[in-house]
C-alpha positions as CSV (number, residue, x, y, z in Angstrom):
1,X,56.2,-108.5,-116.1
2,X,53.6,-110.8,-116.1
3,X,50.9,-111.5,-118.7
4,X,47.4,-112.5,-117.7
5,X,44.6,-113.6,-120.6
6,X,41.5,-113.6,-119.8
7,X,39.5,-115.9,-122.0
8,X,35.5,-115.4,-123.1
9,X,35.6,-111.5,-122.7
10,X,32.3,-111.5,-125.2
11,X,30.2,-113.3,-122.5
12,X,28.6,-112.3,-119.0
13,X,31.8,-113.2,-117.0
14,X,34.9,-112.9,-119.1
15,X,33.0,-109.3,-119.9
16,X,33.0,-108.1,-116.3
17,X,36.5,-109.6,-115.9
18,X,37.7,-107.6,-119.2
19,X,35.9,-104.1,-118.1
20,X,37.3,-104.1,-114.4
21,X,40.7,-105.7,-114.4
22,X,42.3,-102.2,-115.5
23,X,41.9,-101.3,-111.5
24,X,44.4,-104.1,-110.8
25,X,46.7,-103.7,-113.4
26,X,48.2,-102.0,-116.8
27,X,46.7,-102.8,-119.9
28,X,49.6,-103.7,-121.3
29,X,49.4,-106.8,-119.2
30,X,46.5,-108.1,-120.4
31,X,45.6,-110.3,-123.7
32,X,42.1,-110.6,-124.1
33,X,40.7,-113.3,-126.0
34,X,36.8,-114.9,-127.1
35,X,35.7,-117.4,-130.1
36,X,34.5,-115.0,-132.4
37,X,36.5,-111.7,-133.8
38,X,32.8,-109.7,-133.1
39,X,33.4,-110.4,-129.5
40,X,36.4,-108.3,-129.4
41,X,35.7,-105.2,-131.3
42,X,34.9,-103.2,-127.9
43,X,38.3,-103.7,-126.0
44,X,40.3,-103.7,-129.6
45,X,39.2,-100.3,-130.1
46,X,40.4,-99.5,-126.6
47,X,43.7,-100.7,-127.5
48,X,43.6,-104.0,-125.4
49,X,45.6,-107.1,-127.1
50,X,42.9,-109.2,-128.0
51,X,42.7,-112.4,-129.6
52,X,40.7,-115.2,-131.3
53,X,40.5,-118.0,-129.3
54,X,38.0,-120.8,-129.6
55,X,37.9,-123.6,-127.4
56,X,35.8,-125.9,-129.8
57,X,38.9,-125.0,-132.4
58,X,42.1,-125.8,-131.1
59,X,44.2,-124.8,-134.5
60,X,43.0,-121.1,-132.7
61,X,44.5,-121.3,-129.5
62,X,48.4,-121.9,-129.4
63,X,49.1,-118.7,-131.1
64,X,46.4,-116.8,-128.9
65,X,48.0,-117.8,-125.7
66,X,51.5,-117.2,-126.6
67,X,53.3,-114.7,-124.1
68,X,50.7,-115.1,-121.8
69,X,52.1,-116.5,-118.6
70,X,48.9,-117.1,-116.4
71,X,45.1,-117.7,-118.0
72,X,42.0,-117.6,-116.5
73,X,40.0,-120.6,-118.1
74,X,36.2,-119.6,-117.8
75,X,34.1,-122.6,-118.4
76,X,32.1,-123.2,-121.2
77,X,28.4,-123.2,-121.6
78,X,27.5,-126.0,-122.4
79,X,27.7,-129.5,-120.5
80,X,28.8,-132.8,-121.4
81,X,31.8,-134.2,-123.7
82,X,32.2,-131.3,-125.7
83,X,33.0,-128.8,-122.5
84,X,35.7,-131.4,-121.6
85,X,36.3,-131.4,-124.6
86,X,36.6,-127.5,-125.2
87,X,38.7,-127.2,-121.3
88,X,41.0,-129.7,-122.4
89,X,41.7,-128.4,-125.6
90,X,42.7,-124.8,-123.5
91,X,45.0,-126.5,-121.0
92,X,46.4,-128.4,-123.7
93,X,47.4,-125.1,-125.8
94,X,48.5,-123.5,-122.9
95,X,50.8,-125.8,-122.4
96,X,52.2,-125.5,-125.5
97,X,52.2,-121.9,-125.5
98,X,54.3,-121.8,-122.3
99,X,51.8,-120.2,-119.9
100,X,52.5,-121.6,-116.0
101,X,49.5,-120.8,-114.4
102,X,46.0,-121.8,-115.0
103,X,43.0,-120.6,-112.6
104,X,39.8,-122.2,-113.6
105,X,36.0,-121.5,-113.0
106,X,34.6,-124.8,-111.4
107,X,31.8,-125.5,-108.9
108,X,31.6,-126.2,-105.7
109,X,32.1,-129.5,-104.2
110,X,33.0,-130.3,-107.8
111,X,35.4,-133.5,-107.3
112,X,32.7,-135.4,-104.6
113,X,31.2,-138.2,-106.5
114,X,28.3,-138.3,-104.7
115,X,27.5,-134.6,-105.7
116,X,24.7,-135.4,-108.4
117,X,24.9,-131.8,-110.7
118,X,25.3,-132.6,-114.0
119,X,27.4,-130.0,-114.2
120,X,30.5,-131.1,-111.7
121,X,31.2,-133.5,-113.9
122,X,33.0,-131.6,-116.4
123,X,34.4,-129.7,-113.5
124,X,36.3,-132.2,-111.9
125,X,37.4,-133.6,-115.4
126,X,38.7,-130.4,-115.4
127,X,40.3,-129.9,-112.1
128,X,42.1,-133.6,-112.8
129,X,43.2,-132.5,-115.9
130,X,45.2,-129.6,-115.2
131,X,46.3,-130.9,-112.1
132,X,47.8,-133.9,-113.9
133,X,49.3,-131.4,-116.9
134,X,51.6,-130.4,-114.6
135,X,50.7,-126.3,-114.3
136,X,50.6,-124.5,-111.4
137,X,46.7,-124.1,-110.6
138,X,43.7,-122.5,-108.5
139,X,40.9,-123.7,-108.7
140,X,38.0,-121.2,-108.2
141,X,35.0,-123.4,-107.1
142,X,32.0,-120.4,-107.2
143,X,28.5,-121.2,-105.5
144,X,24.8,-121.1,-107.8
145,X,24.5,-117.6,-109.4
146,X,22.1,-115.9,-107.5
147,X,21.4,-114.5,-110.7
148,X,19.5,-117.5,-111.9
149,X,17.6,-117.6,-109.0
150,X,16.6,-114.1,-109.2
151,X,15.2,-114.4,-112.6
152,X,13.2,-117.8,-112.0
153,X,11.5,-115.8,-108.9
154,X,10.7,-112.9,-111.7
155,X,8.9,-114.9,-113.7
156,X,6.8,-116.9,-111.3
157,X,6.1,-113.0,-109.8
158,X,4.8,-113.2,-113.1
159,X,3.0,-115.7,-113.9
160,X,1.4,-117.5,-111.0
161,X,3.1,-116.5,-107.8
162,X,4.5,-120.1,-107.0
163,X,8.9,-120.6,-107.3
164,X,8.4,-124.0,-107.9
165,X,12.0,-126.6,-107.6
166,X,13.2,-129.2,-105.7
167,X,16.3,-127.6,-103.2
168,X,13.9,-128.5,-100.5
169,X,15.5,-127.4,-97.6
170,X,19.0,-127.7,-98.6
171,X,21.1,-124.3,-97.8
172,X,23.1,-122.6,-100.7
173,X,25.0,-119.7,-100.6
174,X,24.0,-117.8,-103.4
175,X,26.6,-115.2,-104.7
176,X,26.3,-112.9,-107.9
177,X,28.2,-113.7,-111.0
178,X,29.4,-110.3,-110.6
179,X,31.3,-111.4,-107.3
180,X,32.9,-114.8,-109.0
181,X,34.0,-112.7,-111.8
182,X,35.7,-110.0,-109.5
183,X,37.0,-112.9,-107.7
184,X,38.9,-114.5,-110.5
185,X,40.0,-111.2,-111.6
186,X,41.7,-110.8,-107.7
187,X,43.4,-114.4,-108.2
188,X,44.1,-113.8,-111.6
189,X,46.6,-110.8,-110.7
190,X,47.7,-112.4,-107.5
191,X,51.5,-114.3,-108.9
192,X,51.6,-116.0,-105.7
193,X,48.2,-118.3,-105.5
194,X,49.6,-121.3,-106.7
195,X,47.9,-124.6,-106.4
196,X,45.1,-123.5,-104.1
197,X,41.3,-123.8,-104.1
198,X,38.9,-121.2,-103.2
199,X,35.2,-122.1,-102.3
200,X,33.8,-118.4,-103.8
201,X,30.4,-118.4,-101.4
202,X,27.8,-115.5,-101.1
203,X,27.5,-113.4,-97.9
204,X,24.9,-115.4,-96.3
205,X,23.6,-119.3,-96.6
206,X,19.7,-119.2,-97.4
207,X,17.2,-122.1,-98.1
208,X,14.9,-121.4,-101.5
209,X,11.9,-120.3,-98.8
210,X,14.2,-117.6,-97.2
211,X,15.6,-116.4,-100.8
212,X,11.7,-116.3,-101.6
213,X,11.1,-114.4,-98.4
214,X,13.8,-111.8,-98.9
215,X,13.2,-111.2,-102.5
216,X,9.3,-110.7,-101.7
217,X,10.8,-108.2,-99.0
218,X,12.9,-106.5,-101.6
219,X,10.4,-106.1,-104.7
220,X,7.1,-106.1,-102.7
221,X,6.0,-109.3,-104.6
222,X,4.2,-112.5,-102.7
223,X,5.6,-115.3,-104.6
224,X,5.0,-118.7,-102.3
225,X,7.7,-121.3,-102.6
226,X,6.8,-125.1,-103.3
227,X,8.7,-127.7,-102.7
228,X,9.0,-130.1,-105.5
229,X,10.2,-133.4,-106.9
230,X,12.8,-133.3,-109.2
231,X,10.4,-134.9,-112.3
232,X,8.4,-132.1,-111.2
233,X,11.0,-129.7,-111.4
234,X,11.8,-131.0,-114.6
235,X,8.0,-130.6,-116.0
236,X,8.4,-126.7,-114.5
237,X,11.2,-126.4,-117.0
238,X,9.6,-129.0,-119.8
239,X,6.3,-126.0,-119.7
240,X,8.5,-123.4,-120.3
241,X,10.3,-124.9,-123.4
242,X,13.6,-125.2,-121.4
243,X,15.5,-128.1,-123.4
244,X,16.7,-131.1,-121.0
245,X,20.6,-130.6,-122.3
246,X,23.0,-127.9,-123.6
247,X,22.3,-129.9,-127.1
248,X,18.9,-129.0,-126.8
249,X,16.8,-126.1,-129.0
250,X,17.1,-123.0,-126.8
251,X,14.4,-120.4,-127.5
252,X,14.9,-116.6,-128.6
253,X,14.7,-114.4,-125.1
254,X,14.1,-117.4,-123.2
255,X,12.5,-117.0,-119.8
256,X,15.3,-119.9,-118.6
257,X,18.3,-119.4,-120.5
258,X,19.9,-122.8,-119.6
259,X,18.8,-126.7,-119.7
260,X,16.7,-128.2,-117.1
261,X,19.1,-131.0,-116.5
262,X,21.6,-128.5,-115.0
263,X,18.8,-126.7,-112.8
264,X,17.3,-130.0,-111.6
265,X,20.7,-131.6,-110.9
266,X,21.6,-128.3,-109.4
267,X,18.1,-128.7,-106.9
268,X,18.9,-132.0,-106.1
269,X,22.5,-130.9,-105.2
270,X,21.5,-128.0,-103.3
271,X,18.6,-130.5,-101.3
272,X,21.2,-133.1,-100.4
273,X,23.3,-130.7,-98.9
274,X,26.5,-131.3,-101.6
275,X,26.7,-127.0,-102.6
276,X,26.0,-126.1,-99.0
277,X,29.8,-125.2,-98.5
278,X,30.2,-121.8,-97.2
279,X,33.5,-119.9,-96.4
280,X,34.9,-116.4,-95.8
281,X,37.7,-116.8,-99.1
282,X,35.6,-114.3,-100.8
283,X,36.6,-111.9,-98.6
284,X,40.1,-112.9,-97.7
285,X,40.7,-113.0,-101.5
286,X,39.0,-109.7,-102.6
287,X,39.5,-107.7,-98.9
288,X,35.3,-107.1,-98.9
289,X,32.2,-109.1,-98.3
290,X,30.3,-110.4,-101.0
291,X,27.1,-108.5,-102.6
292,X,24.2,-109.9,-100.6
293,X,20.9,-111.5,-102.2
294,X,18.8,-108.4,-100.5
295,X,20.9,-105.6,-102.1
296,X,20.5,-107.7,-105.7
297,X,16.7,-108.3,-105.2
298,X,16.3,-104.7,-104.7
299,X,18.6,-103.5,-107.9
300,X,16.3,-107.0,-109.7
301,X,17.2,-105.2,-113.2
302,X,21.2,-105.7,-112.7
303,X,20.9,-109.3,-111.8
304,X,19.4,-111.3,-114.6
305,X,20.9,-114.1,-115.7
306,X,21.1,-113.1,-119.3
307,X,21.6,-115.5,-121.9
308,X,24.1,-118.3,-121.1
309,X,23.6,-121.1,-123.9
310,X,26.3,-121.3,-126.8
311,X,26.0,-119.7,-129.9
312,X,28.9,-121.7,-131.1
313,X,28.4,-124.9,-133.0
């Protein structure tokens, strides 16, 4: 019988992953685990083995993953030293612990190093890493969250009718959070994927002006989209409060839950044509198509981004 953990079950992804997994299989397979004991009251009184298990400690994670035999490592949120950090800490104690597989939330085109998001950076320190620690591996290399998308063209509905950034033209295919996380539950449970990479693309590739176009078609809104620099991408973000970094001072019920410096580096990106990778593994993986950007502009209240900064220090 093999055991599966799925790490971060308090937060947006590890939560949908934690909810739905029960379709695939028994409970008793599952060990559930997140960084504070808060996080786990729901599925503890549901009778789920859950477990403390803080990547930023690593005194906590040894003993959390132990009789676990494959883990699904959901990145961090936050960027920089202390995600690699965190993700090395986790491949480390799963080694220890004796787990053999280790499937991993990346990004895509995450090991080109002429892909300029901040953000692959961690994620191919992270891909190295475990491929050099000797585990069995699959690497699940998601597209943008539509999600984020969805909730910057909300609030320029609201404010002044202008989505604002710098993809230019580039093409991305936006998928929902909700489809990466069903996806790594489908290769969590799957014993045989084994040293593989999946590209986890949305159902369609769109430009920002055709995202703009079908979300105005959806909600009945007439936002405009402007291209932009990327320093005046970052002053979009600098107007709303939006710290630069992860490090940064993130407001209560901010509008843009994340740092600028991941959004712009993710523009840029997206305009130079390094996240325009686009594949049918969703669908081989899961056996159906991926949710498309229409049907989540018209159900706009299900696909907000939600907070996603740490609340760990």
């Amino acid at each position: 019988m093999t055991k599966y953990i799925v790490t971060g079950v308090d937060g947006n992804f590890g939560g949908y992953v934690a909810r739905n997994i029960t379709k695939l299989t028994d409970k008793e397979n599952l060990i559930f685990t997140c960084p504070f004991e808060e996080g786990l009251k729901e599925f503890k009184d549901k009778g789920f083995d859950v477990r403390v298990a803080n990547f930023n400690h690593p005194e906590t994670l040894e003993e959390a993953f132990k009789g676990g035999d494959a883990l699904l490592i959901i990145s961090a949120p936050f960027v920089g030293e202390k995600r690699q950090r965190a993700h090395k800490n986790a491949v480390d104690a799963a080694k220890k612990a004796g787990v053999s597989r280790i499937l991993y939330t990346s990004l895509v085109n995450a090991q080109d190093p002429e892909n300029p998001s901040v953000e692959k950076i961690d994620h191919a320190f992270t891909e190295q890493y475990i491929e050099q620690s000797g585990l069995d591996y699959v690497f699940l290399r998601n597209s943008q969250y539509a999600e984020a998308m969805i909730t910057i063209y909300l609030n320029s509905a609201e404010a002044d009718g202008v989505l604002a950034n710098n993809a230019g033209d580039g093409q991305m295919p936006f998928i929902s959070r909700k489809d990466c996380a069903k996806a790594a539950m489908y290769a969590l449970v799957n014993d045989g994927l084994k040293n593989e990479i999946i590209n986890v693309n949305g159902a369609e590739s769109l430009t920002m002006s055709e995202f703009v176009a079908i979300g105005n078609e959806q909600t009945g809104n007439h936002v405009t989209y402007k291209a932009t620099t990327d320093e005046e991408n970052y002053a979009v973000f600098d107007a709303l409060g939006v710290p630069r970094t992860t490090d940064g001072e993130f407001q209560k019920d901010s509008p843009a839950p994340y740092s600028s410096d991941g959004m712009v580096t993710f523009g840029q990106a997206i305009r130079e044509g390094k996240l325009s990778t686009f594949t049918n593994d969703f669908e081989k993986l899961v056996g159906e198509k991926p949710r498309t950007v229409a049907y989540m502009f018209a159900r706009a209240d299900e696909y907000q981004v939600g907070q996603r900064n740490s609340t760990d220090n």
